[in-house]
Every structure is written in structure tokens, then in C-alpha cells.
C-alpha positions in Angstrom: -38.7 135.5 120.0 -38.7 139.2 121.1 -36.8 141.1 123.5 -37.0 145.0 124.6 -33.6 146.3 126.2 -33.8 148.7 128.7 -30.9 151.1 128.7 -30.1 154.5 129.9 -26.9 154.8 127.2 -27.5 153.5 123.7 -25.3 154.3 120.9 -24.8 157.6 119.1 -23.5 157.7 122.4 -19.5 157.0 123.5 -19.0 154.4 126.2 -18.6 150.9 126.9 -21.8 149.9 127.7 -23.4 151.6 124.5 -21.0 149.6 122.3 -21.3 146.3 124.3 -25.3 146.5 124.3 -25.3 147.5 121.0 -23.2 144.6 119.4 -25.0 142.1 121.4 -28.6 143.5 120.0 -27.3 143.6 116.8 -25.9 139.7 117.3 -29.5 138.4 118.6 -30.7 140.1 115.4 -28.6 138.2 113.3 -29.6 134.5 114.6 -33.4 135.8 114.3 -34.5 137.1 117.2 -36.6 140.5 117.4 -34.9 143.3 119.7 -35.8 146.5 120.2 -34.2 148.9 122.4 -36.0 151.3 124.7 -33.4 154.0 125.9 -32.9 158.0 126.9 -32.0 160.8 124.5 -28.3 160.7 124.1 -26.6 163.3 126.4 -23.2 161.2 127.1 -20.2 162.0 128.1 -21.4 165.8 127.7 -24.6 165.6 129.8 -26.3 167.2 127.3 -29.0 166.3 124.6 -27.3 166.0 121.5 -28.3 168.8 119.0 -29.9 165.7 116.6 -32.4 164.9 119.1 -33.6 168.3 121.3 -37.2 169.2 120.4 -38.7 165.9 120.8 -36.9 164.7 117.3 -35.7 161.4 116.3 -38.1 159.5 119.3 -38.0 156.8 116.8 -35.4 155.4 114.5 -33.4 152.4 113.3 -30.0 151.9 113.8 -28.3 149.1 112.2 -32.2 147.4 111.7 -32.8 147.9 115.3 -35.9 149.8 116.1 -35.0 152.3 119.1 -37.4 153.7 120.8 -36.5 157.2 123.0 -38.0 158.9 126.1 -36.8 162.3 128.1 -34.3 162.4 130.5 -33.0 165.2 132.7 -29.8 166.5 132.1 -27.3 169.0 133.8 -23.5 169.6 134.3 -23.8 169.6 137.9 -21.9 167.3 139.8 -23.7 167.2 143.0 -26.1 164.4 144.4 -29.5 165.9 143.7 -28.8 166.1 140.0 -27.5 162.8 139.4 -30.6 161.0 141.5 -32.9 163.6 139.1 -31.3 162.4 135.8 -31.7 158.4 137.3 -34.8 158.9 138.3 -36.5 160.6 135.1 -35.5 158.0 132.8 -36.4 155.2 135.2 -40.6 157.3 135.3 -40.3 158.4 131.4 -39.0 154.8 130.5 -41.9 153.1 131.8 -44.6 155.2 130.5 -42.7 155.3 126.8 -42.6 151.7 127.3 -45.8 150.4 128.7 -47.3 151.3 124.8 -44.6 149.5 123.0 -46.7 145.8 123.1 -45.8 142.5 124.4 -42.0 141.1 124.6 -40.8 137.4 125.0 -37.8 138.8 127.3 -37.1 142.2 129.0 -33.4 142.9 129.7 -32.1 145.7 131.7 -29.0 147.0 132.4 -27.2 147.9 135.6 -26.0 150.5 136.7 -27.9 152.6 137.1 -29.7 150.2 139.6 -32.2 152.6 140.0 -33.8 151.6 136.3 -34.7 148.4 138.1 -37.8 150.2 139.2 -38.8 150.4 135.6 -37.8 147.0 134.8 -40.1 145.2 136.9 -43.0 147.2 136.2 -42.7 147.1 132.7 -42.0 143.3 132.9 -45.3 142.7 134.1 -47.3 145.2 131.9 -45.0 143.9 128.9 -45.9 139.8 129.7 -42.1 139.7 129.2 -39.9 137.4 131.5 -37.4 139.6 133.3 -33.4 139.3 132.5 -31.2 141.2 134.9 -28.0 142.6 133.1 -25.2 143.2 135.8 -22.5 145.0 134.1 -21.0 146.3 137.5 -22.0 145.3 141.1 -24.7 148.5 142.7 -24.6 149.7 145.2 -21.8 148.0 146.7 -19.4 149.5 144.5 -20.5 152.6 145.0 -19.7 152.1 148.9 -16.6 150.4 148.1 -15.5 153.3 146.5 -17.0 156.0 148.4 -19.3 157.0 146.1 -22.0 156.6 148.6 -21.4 156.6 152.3 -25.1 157.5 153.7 -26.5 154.4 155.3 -30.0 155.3 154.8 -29.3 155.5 151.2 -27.5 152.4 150.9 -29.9 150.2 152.6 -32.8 151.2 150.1 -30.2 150.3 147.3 -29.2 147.0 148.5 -33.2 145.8 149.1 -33.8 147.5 145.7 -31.1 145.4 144.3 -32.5 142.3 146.0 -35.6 142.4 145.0 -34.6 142.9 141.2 -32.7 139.7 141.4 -35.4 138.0 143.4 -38.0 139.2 140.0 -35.6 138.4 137.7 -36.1 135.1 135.8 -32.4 135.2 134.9 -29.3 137.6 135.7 -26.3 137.6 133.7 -22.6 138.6 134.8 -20.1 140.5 132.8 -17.3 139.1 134.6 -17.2 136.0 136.6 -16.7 138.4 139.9 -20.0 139.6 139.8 -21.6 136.0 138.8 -20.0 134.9 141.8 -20.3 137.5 144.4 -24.1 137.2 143.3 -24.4 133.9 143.3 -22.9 133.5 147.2 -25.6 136.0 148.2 -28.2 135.1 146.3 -27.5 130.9 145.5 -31.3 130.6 144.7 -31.0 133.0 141.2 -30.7 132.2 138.2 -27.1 133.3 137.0 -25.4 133.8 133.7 -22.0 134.8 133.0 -21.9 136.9 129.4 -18.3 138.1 129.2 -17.4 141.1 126.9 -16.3 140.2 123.7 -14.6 141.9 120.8 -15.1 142.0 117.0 -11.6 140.7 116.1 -12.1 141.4 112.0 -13.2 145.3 113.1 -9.6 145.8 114.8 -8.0 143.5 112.2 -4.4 145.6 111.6 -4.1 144.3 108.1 -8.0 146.2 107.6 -7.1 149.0 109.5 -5.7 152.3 107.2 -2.8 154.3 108.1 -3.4 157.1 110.6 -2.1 160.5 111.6 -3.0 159.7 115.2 0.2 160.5 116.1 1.0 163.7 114.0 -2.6 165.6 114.9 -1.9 165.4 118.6 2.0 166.4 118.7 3.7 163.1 119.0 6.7 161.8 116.5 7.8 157.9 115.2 9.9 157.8 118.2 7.7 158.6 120.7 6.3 155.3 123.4 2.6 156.3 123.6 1.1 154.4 126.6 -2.9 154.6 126.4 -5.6 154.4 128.1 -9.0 154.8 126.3 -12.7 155.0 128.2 -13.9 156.8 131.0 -12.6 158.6 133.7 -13.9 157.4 136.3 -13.8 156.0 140.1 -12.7 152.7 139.9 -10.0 153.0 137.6 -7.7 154.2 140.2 -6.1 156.8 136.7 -4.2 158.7 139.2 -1.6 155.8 138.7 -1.1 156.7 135.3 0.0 160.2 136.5 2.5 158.7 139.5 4.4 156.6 137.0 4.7 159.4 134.5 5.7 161.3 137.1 8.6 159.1 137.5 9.4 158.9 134.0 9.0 162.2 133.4 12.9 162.7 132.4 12.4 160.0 129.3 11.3 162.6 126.9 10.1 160.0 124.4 8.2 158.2 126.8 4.2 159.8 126.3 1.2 158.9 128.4 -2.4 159.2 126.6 -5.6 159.4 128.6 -8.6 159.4 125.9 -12.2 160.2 127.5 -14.6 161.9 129.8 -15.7 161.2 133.4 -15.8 162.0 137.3 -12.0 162.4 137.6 -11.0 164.0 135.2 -10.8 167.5 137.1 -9.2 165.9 139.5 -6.5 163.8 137.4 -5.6 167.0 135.1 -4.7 169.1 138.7 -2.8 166.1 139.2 -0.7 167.1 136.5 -0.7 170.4 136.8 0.7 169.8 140.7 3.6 167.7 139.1 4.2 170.1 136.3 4.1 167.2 133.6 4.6 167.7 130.0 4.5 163.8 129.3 0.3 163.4 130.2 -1.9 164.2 127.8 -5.6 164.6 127.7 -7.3 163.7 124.5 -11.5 164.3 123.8 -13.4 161.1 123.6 -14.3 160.0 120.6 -16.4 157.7 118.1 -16.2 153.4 118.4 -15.2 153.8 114.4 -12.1 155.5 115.4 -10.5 153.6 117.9 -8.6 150.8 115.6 -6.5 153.5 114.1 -5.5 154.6 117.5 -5.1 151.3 118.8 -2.7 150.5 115.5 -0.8 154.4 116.3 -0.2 153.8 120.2 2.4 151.4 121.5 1.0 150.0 125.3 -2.7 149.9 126.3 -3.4 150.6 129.8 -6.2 149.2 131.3 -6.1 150.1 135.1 -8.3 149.1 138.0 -9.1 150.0 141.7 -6.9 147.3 143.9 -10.2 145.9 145.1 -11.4 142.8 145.9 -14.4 144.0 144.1 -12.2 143.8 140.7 -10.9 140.6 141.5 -11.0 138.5 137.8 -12.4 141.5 136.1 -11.7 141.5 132.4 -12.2 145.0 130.6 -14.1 145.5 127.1 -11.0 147.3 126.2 -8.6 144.8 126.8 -9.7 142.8 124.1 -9.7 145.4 121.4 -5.8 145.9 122.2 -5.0 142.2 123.0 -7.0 142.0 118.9 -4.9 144.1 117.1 -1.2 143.5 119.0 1.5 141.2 119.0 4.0 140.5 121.5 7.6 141.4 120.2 10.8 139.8 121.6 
């Protein structure tokens, strides 16, 4: 059996998705099935090509005996609407005509967000004689409105019939929580449905594997310091600015530290936070590599793993919570 995933974020790059796609192509490839990945130069969190792959290099290569294949996407810094639609839009034109030469494919699995790659999917599909799986990792566009992302109506209707007719095409779609599966499945009770919950790789954050670190000592803190974490991106529907409100009410227990590890959206708007508190107690840290993150886990005392008081969210379960819930005990 062969399968192609389509992906805008792949591994070098940081992020949830990459790591969760990544483990799960590298899992099919263990129990014999032939994956390949079609995806965009890597420009995450940093929106910008890493230095590895400008100049048209490294299209092609293998990462842990997974062919990847690479097409152009635009990147910028800017913020604003035009920017982000130009960056979505690229990958969804470059990532059909990189992919249309690739050959036939059993299955075709894409991810969403960004909904808009949907486009791509279902052409390549087609041209690829490859049944369509649609990977639903957050619910688009109506998160986006949830959240305010998006509040023009004429843009929102031409995401919710694009998002129709990808599950309409798609010969299955699979859930990452049983939220989505379900909110899906009451809209759409004729598809196909799936639920593939994030998972964790227990022996990677296995504490007794796991070598000392100077987490701790590198960014400031001592042995008596609390460090409450949170790890991933900065985004909208985290609702982060909680994080900053509690430490603001601790902020008289010296020893008690709060960590925010990552890049996103908010993250201009949580540091001002800060600032307009005066805090000494929050702490910004650079993202940084999946191979890092059990030595921090082991350094850090609480995990924070925060979301928007949605109904969206309801019976969401985060990647993230795993990898802490793996490597910690409870302590009387």
C-alpha cells in the first residue's frame, strides 16, 4: 500500500503537527506501508526558509527512510490578511504541480488547517488514482470564527462550502479528538469518520532514559524554584493570557516561576501583558527542537496545557499532555 501526505509543516520544522505527522509516517512505515510526504520548504515558527533549503536545495531527501518531496512557498513576517492568504495559497498551487509528477498513490492524506490545501487535495487525488483521507487536526473555519480570526461573512461562507465539499470527496476523515469527530459527524452523518487521537512515544520521555539537564541553570532558575510550563505555540485558542493573570497574583511567591516555551500570533501581545503588570515571575523562552523537550519536561515541575473556554474545545486532549502525563508522577 502507498500513501502521499500532504502537509504544509513537516519536520525540520518545530510544532505539533510536524511531530504528530511525522511519527505517524514513520509508524505506517514500520508495519510496511509506503509513505511519502509532499510538503513546503520549512519556514516555521520564523516565517522564513531555513538557510539549508533557500536556492532550490534539498527538494528531495529522506528523513528517517521517508522520501520527502518539497515545493515553494511564500513567506513573510507580515501579520496582515493578504500575506497569510498568499503563503496558503502558494503551497496549495506549487503543491499540486510538485505533486501531480510524483506517480500513483493507494491513499492521499491531507492535513487541516490550513483548509485551504483542500484545493490541492482533491485535484491531486484524482490525478494521483489515490482515494482521498481528510485529516482534521482542528475544526476550519469555524474556529477561526469562533475565535475571531475571521469575521468577514463573504469569506467564511466560501470556507465552510470549501470545507464541505472536502468532506463530501473524501473517502474517509479522521478526528484528532473526539470533538471534531463528533461535531463532523452531526453535520455531516453521511461521512466516513475516524477518530486518530494523538499519541506519545512513552520510551522517548522515559525519565530513567532521560540525562541530567541544566535546563534550569542556563535560563536563571535555582533547585528551589516551582517552574510552571507551558510548551507549543502561542496562539489563539490557548487563551495564554491566563498564564500571565495567575502569575500576576502570585507574583509575591518569589520561588514560584512561570515558563512560556514557543512562537506564535500572541506572543506580542502576551509579553506587553507582562510588561503592563511589571512581572519578573514570566518568562519567555525560544522554541526549540522535539529532541529537547524530555530534559525540560524532567527540569520543570507543572505542565500547563491551557485552552479557550469553548465549546469548540470541549473533550479536546493536547499532544502535549501526554508527553508530561509520560514522564510524571503524582506525589502525595
Amino acid at each position: 500500500m502507498k500513501i502521499l501526505f500532504l502537509t504544509q509543516y513537516y519536520p525540520p520544522e518545530i510544532g505539533a503537527p510536524q511531530n504528530r505527522l511525522h511519527e505517524l509516517a514513520v509508524r505506517l512505515r514500520a508495519h510496511g506501508v509506503e509513505v511519502e510526504v509532499l510538503t513546503a520548504l520549512p519556514n516555521y515558527p520564523k516565517m522564513e526558509v531555513q538557510e539549508k533549503y533557500k536556492n532550490g536545495k534539498n527538494r528531495e531527501e529522506i528523513i528517517d527512510s521517508i522520501p520527502v518531496h518539497r515545493s515553494w512557498i511564500y513567506v513573510s513576517k507580515s501579520k496582515g490578511v493578504i500575506s497569510r492568504l498568499l503563503n496558503y495559497f502558494s503551497f496549495v498551487w506549487s503543491s499540486y504541480w510538485r505533486g501531480r509528477k510524483l506517480g500513483n498513490f493507494d491513499f492521499l492524506l491531507v492535513e487541516s488547517p490550513p483548509l485551504f490545501l483542500g484545493y490541492s487535495a482533491m485535484r491531486l487525488s484524482k490525478k494521483l488514482n489515490a482515494k482521498l483521507i481528510f485529516n482534521v487536526s482542528d475544526l476550519w473555519p469555524e474556529s477561526a470564527e469562533k475565535l475571531g480570526i475571521v469575521t468577514n461573512e463573504r469569506l467564511l461562507k466560501l470556507a465552510y462550502n470549501l470545507e464541505a465539499m472536502c468532506y463530501q470527496r473524501a473517502t474517509l476523515i479522521t478526528g484528532q479528538t473526539e470533538g471534531i469527530v463528533n461535531d463532523i459527524n452531526q453535520r455531516f452523518p453521511e461521512a466516513s469518520l475516524y477518530w486518530l487521537p494523538n499519541g506519545v512515544d512513552v520510551d522517548f520521555y522515559d525519565p530513567d532514559k532521560v540525562k541530567p539537564s541544566n535546563f534550569r541553570e542556563k535560563n536563571g532558575f535555582n533547585s528551589q524554584d516551582v517552574l510552571f510550563f507551558y510548551g507549543g505555540i502561542l496562539g489563539h485558542a490557548q487563551g495564554l493570557e491566563v498564564i500571565v493573570h495567575a502569575a500576576n497574583e502570585l507574583k509575591d511567591q518569589v520561588n514560584i516561576q512561570f515558563i512560556m516555551q514557543g512562537s506564535g500570533p500572541e506572543k506580542d501581545k502576551l509579553m506587553k501583558l507582562k510588561e503592563d503588570f511589571k512581572l519578573n515571575n514570566v518568562h519567555f523562552l525560544d522554541p526549540v527542537s522535539k529532541l529537547e523537550m524530555p530534559e525540560i519536561v524532567k527540569a520543570v515541575d507543572v505542565a500547563l496545557v491551557p485552552l479557550k473556554n469553548l465549546p469548540l474545545f470541549q473533550g479536546v486532549k493536547r499532544r502535549r499532555q501526554g508527553c508530561f502525563l509520560s514522564q510524571k508522577t503524582l506525589e502525595n
